[in-house]
N, C-alpha and C positions, 0 to 999 in steps of 0.2 A: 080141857085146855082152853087158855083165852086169850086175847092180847092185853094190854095194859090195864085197861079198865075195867074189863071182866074178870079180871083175876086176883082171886080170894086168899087170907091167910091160910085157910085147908088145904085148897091147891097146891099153893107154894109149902109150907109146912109138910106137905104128902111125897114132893118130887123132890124137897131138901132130903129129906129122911131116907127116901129111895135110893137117890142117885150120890149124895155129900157123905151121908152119913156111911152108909156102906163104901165107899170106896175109902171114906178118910180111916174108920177102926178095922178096915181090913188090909189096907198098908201100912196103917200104924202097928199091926202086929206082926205082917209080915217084915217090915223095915228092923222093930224091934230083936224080932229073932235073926234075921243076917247079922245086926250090929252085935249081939252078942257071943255070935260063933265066931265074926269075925271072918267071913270068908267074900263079903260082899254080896254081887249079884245085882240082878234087872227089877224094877217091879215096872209091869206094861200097864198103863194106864189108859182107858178105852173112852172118849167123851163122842161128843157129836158135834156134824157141819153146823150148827148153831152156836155151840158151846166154844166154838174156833171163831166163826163170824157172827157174834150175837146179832149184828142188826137182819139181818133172813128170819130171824125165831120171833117174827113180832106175835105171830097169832098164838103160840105157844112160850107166853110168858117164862111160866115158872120152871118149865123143862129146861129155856134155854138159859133161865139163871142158875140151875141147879148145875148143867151141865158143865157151863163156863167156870164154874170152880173146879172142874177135873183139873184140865193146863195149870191151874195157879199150883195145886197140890199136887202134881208133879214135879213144881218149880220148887217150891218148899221141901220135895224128898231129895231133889237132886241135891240142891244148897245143904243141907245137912247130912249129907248122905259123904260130902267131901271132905 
């Protein structure tokens, strides 16, 4: 982990795929299976105090950019979820 400067596309590329990608195809399937039974439901979506306050995550770049698309993709299940 690094702050701005120090941090590489592996880095980021590593904690996208960690943190984005796992949360995004595993509530996309979870989402898709409520929307077709039809009965609704929660999906809990778990990020970090960076991901909430990016500017604290400076030494840990890509963590806190990964992170901070949890909330947004939360905001995108809810919106479609209505």
């Amino acid at each position: 982990m690094g702050n701005l400067e120090n941090t590489g596309a592996t880095s980021l590329d590593k904690m996208i795929k960690l943190n984005v990608n796992t949360a995004f195809f595993t509530a996309k399937a979870l989402f898709n299976h409520m929307k077709a039974h039809g009965e609704g439901g929660r999906i809990l979506m778990v990020s970090s105090k960076p991901g909430l306050a990016p500017s604290i995550g400076g030494q840990t770049v890509a963590n806190t950019l990964s992170k901070a698309a949890i909330p947004a993709l939360s905001e995108i299940l809810n919106a479609e979820g209505k």
